[in-house]
C-alpha positions, 0 to 999 in steps of 0.5 A: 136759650133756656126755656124754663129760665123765665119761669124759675125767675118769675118763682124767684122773685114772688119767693123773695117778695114774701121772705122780705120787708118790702111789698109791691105796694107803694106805701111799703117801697117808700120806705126804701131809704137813698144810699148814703153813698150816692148822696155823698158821690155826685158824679156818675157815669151813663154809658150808651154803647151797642149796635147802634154804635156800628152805623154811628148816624143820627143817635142810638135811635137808629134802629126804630128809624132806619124803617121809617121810609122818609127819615134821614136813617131810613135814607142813609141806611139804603144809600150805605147798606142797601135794601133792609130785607138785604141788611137789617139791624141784625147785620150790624151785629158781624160788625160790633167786634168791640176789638179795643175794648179795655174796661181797665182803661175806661174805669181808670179813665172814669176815676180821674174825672172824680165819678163815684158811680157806673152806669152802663146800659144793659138792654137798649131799646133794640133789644141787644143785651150787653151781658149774658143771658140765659132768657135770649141768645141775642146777647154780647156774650154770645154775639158781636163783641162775644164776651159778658161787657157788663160783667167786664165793667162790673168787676173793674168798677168794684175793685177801683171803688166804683159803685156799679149800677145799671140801666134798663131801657127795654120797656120801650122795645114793646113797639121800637121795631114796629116799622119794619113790618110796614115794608119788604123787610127783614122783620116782616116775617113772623117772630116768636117770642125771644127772637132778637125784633120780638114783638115788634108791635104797631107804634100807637100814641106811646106817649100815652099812659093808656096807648094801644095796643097796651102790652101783653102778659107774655111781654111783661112777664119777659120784662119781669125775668129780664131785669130780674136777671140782671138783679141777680146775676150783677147785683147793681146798687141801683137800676135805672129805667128809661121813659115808657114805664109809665105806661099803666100797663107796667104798674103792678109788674114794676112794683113787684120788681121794685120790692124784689129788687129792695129785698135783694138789697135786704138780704145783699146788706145793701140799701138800692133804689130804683132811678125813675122818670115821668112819675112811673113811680110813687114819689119817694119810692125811688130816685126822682130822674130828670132827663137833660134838665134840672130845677131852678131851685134846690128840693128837699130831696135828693135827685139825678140829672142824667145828660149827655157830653153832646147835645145830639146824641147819647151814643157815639156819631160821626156829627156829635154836637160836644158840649164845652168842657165848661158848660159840663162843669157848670151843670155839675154845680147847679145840680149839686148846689140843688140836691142833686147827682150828675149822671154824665153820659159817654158814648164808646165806638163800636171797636170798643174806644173812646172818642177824643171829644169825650176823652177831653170832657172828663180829663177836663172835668177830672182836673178841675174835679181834682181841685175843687172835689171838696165843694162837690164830694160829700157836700150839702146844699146851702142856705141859698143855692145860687145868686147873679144874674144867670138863671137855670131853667127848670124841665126836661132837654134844657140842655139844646142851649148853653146856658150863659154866667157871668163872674157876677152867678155864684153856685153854694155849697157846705161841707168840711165846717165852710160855705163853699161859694162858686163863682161860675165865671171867674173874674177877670180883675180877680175881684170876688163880690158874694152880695149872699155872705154880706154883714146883715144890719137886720138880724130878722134878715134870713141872710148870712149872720156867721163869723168868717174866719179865713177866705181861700181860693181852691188851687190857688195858694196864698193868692187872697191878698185881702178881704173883709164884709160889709152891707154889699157883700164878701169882698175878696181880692186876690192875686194871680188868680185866672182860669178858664173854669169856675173858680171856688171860694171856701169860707171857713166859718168859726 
């Protein structure tokens, strides 16, 4: 580890702040604009993999709950690996070889599912940086797997046509490993700053904006130099950060990083922005992130879903709860038809391959995404985002239960001069009804007044048979027309 390496980011950064445009305030990072690109790809990938993929129990939270004596990790981590003081988090790390580890695969495996973006975490929780790093020795590059796996993804993402963008998660670290000095542990003996558990600090009320004990300087100048790093040495065209920044203590050292970070774009000739939650930042000063949920109704401006293929976890386990291959597909349509991006997430084992589950997930959405990308790639939202009788549920983890549609939910987008209707559940007669497109006897009515040209099926050619409007709505029939995901409508428009 370097010791001045703080210290010369830290310089760094306050240099670049005062030869950019953007400033630590709110009303200069607001003028930030979204990347064109990210509003034209829809589709990104998150990827959760670390140490926590070693135990593969519960979720990528095992390292908070393996100490906490009465949880199911606390229990498990005993009965599978005996008493913490004799194996720790730590000792997972001679575990996390990352073997099959192939980043050409997985990028190869990523483009087919139609995703324009990458979104590896960087630093969980844990404190395990995924890529090299002169501020810690606790890193990949120089433990477990020993090689630079951001780096790796980075450069394979860049040359298929990927943008590369990273997360932090290191802010909740502050008190993630707190528990372990509760009890005969390996981290109850004291820590200096940089070792692999520090600060492990008590765990108040941190769902608190004002929780005690609040962190220090020392830990918010480490954070500061931390991301800093990651900005420089891998330039992501956006950086995403987890819940917890919020907290008031993070303020002023998230709006320096913010104006850093954008005139690191200034001068890269890039346009980034930072994904955020829990209004940790001024509205319009970044990408507005919703964590397994979404609207229930389309916003004026752009934002991100971020999700899971399983309903339990981020990360890789031995009891994951999958989510159908359609209900992913579903959620990308809401959530496009309503301004927004999908940022699916994976979870590798810790030998470095995907699990079947996954591999399923995003060959299915990549079939489908194959087909229909036109209703999905570059579109806009329309004049009406939905119809049917299925509502989305607005907020945060709406995601515990699959939603239900019928043939009867349609989702709407605009692209290529034609309205694209989807229907969420194809019918089984073959038989469209889309009440939004139908002939409006009131012209002060705000519903569809245009000329329809042609009615196609995406993936079905020459299957329309016939189709005409009237007061109900845009009647088509067709032929041969069966699948078991949402089926689309392109209406061409003269």
């Amino acid at each position: 580890m370097n010791p001045n390496k703080e210290q010369e980011l830290l310089q760094t950064i306050d240099r670049v702040i005062a030869e950019g445009p953007y400033k630590p305030e709110w009303d200069s990072l607001m003028e930030a604009p979204v990347p064109e690109w990210f509003r034209e790809q829809k589709l990104g990938i998150f990827i959760h993999w670390g140490i926590y993929s070693v135990p593969a129990y519960a979720n990528e939270w095992y390292s908070r709950n393996m100490y906490i004596q009465g949880t199911s990790e606390f229990e498990h981590h005993v009965k599978t690996y005996g008493p913490h003081k004799d194996f720790g988090y730590k000792d997972f790390l001679p575990m996390f070889k990352a073997e099959k580890f192939d980043p050409k695969e997985w990028i190869s495996l990523f483009k087919q599912a139609g995703a324009g973006y990458l979104f590896p975490v960087a630093e969980h929780h844990d404190g395990f940086q995924m890529y090299k790093s002169e501020i810690s020795d606790w890193n990949a590059a120089q433990m477990g797997p020993k090689r630079d796996v951001l780096g790796d993804l980075a450069r394979e993402a860049e040359a298929a046509g990927l943008k590369f963008c990273t997360s932090s998660h290191r802010a909740e670290h502050w008190f993630f490993m707190g528990h372990g000095k509760e009890f005969d542990s390996d981290i109850k003996d004291p820590m200096q700053k940089g070792d692999f558990y520090w600060p492990a600090m008590p765990e108040a009320d941190h769902q608190s904006l004002f929780s005690e004990p609040c962190p220090t300087e020392e830990y918010l100048n480490d954070w500061l130099a931390r991301t800093a790093e990651l900005i420089l040495n891998y330039r992501p065209k956006l950086l995403y950060f987890d819940w917890w920044l919020q907290h008031q203590a993070f303020k002023p050292y998230l709006k320096r990083l913010a104006a850093f970070y954008y005139n690191c774009g200034k001068k890269w000739g890039e346009d980034v922005l930072i994904c955020y939650k829990h209004d940790a930042m001024m509205f319009g000063s970044g990408i507005v992130e919703v964590e397994r949920g979404g609207f229930a109704d389309p916003k004026p401006y752009h934002w991100q879903t971020d999700t899971a293929v399983a309903r339990n976890s981020w990360c890789y386990t031995d009891t994951l709860d999958y989510k159908s291959s359609q209900e992913v597909i579903f959620t990308l349509i809401d959530v496009v038809s309503k301004n927004g991006n999908l940022l699916l997430n994976i979870g590798p084992k810790s030998d470095g391959s995907i699990p079947e589950g996954d591999k399923k997930i995003l060959t299915d959405l990549g079939a489908w995404m194959q087909v229909n990308k036109e209703a999905v790639i570059g579109a806009k939202c329309w004049r009406k985002a939905q119809e049917g009788p299925s509502k989305s549920t607005e907020g945060q983890f709406q995601d515990q239960q699959a939603a239900v549609f019928t043939s009867q939910d349609y989702r709407f987008t605009a692209n290529h001069g034609a309205i694209y209707a989807i229907a969420l559940r194809c019918p089984e007669d073959g038989k469209f009804l889309v009440k939004a497109l139908a002939d409006s006897a009131d012209q002060n009515q705000p519903e569809f007044h245009g000329i329809i040209s042609k009615v196609e099926v995406l993936g079905f050619d020459g299957a329309v048979k016939e189709w005409h409007t009237d007061g109900e709505g845009l009647h088509v029939e067709t032929v041969g027309v069966k699948t078991e995901f949402p089926a689309t409508l392109k209406v061409t428009v003269k």
